[in-house]
N, C-alpha and C positions, 0 to 999 in steps of 0.2 A: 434565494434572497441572501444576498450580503451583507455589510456593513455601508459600503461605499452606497448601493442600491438602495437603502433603508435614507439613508443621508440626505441624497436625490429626491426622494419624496419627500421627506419632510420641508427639504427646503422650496419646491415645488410648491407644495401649500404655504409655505409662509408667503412665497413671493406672487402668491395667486395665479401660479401657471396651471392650478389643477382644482379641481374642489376636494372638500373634505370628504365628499361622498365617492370621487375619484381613486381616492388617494387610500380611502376603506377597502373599496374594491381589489386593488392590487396587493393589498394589506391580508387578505381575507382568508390564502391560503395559509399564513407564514408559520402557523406552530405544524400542520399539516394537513393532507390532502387525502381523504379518505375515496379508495378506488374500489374500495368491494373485497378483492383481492390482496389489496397493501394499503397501507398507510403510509404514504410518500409523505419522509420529513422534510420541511424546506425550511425547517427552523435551524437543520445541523449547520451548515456552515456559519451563521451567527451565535453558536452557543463552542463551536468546535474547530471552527477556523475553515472547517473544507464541507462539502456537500455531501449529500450521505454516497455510500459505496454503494455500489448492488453487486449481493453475492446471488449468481447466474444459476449455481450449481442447484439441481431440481426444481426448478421455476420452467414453466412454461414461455416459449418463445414470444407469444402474444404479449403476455402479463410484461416481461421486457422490456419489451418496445413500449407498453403504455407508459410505463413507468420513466421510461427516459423520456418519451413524447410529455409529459405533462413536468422532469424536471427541466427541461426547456425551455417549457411556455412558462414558467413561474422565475427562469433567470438562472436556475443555478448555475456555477459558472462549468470548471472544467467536469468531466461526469468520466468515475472509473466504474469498471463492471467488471469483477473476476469470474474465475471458472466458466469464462465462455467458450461453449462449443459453436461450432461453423452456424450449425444452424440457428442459433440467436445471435450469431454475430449478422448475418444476414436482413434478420429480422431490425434489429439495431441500424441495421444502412438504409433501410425505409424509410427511417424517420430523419437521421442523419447522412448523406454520404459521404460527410468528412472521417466518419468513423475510422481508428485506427488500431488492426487487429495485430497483438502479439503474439503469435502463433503459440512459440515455444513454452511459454508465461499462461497462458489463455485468458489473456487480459485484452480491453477493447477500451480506449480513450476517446472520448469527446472533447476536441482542445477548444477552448473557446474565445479564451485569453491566457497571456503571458504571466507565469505563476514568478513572482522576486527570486532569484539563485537566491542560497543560504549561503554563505562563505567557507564554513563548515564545509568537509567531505565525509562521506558513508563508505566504508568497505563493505562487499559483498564477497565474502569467501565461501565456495564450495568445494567437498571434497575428492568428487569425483563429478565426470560428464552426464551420468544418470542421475545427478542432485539438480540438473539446471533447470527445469521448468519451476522450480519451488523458489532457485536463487534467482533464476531471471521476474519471477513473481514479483520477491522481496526486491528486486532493484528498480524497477518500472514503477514500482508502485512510489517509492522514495521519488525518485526522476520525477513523476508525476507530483508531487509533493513538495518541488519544487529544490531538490537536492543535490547535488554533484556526488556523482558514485564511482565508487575504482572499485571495476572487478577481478578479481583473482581466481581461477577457477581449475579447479582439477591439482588441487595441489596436498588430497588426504595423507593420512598418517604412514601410508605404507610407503612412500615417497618422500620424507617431511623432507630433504632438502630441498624442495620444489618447493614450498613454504619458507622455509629459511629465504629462501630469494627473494621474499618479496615483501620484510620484515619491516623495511622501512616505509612504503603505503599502506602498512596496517598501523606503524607508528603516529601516520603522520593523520588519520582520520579523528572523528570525534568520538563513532562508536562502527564497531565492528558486526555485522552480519553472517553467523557462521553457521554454513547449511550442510549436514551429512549424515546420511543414513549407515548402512551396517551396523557397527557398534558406537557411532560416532562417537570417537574421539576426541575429534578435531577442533573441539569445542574447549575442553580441557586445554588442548597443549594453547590454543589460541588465548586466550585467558592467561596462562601464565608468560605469553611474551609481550605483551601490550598492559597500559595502566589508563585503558579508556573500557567504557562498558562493551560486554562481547555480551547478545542474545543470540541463542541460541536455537536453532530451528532443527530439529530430527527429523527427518524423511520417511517414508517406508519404500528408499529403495532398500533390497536385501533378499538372503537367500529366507528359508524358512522361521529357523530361529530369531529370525531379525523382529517376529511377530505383526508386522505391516508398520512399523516405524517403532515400536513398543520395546524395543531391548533400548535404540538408542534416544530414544525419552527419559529411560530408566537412568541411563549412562550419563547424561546431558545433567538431570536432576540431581545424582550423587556427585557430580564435580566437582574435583578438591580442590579447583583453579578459584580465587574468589574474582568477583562481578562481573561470574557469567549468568546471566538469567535466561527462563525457556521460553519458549511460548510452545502451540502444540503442534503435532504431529504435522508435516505439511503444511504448517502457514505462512506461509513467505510474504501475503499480506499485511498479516497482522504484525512479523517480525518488521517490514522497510515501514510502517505506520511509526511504530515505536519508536522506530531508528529516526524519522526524524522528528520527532516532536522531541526530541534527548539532543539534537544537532541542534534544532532553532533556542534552544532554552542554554545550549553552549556558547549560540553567537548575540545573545543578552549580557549575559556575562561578563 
């Protein structure tokens, strides 16, 4: 349930294309949809701009599928699902077979309609080729969000002229995305070359000490670069969310 779809009905009953009893009906689910299992919000994209997300990771492939099967039939529009594996992506084509699986990302897109470009662009920097299922996360999920993304990948600290190269698409974005495990660094030096906000996403790619992303969390959170913020270990979702609701509130401005 949208805005534009709320609109529809009402205007609907005014103009007596529906009844009031109608018009209740399709009304009926809109704060949510209790499934036993979930509680499907169809309120989110009118309280939040987009439809809820479904995070995939330890859900049952059945509970998936309902759950997209009934945001569906309630309108929501585009529908994102992360941490999908093969076997709920599958499950997901059942109900859909337009379904669109990111492998690398393990994100699966229900396009439904055309989301407005932002004018704004998002950088996606990683610091090495083992950060991309987290950087490709955080930029699928912006893209889905309706964002233009430059990615920059494989350009960490132990290389920074590879970074230097590419100084001016991180100049020219609104906010930058910086994804890197080991000790991550990349987040500091990134921060001190650009004057737009840098979030900061730690991985747990790394050898031992890395603690499964926990040194560069650590690393990430004492940064003496200022407005770099973190989010957590591996969120690539949550970091390309942020990035753009900070892009659309740039192209207000």
């Amino acid at each position: 349930m949208d805005v534009e779809r709320l609109k529809a009905i009402l205007e609907d009953v005014k103009e007596g294309r529906c009844t009031v009893e109608e018009a209740l009906d399709s009304l009926r689910y809109l704060p949510f949809e209790d499934l036993g299992f979930a509680k499907v919000d169809h309120h989110r994209q009118l309280r939040n701009g987009y439809p809820e997300v479904i995070y995939c990771q330890g859900k049952r492939p059945e509970h998936v599928k309902a759950i997209v099967e009934r945001m569906m039939s309630r309108g929501d529009r585009n529908i994102l699902a992360t941490r999908v594996s093969h076997e709920i992506y599958e499950a997901i084509k059942e109900v859909t077979p337009d379904a669109e699986y990111h492998e690398i990302a393990r994100i699966v897109v229900v396009k439904r309609c055309e989301v407005p470009l932002v004018k704004g662009k998002i950088a996606v920097v990683s610091a090495g080729t083992s950060d991309l299922p987290v950087a490709e996360e955080a930029a699928i999920t912006a893209e889905v969000l309706g964002n233009r993304v430059e990615r920059v990948y494989d350009v960490g600290v132990a290389g920074l002229h590879r970074l230097l190269a590419h100084v001016k698409v991180l100049s020219q974005a609104n906010v930058v995305i910086t994804v890197a495990g080991m000790e991550g660094a990349l987040a500091s030096v990134v921060g001190g070359l650009v004057d737009k906000p840098v979030i900061a996403v730690p991985t747990s790619v790394g050898y031992g000490a890395n603690f499964g992303g926990l040194s560069a969390l650590l690393t990430m959170l004492n940064s003496c670069a200022s407005g770099v913020a973190v989010v957590n270990i591996d969120n690539g979702f949550g970091a390309g969310y942020i990035a753009s609701l900070i892009n659309r509130l740039a192209q207000q401005s």
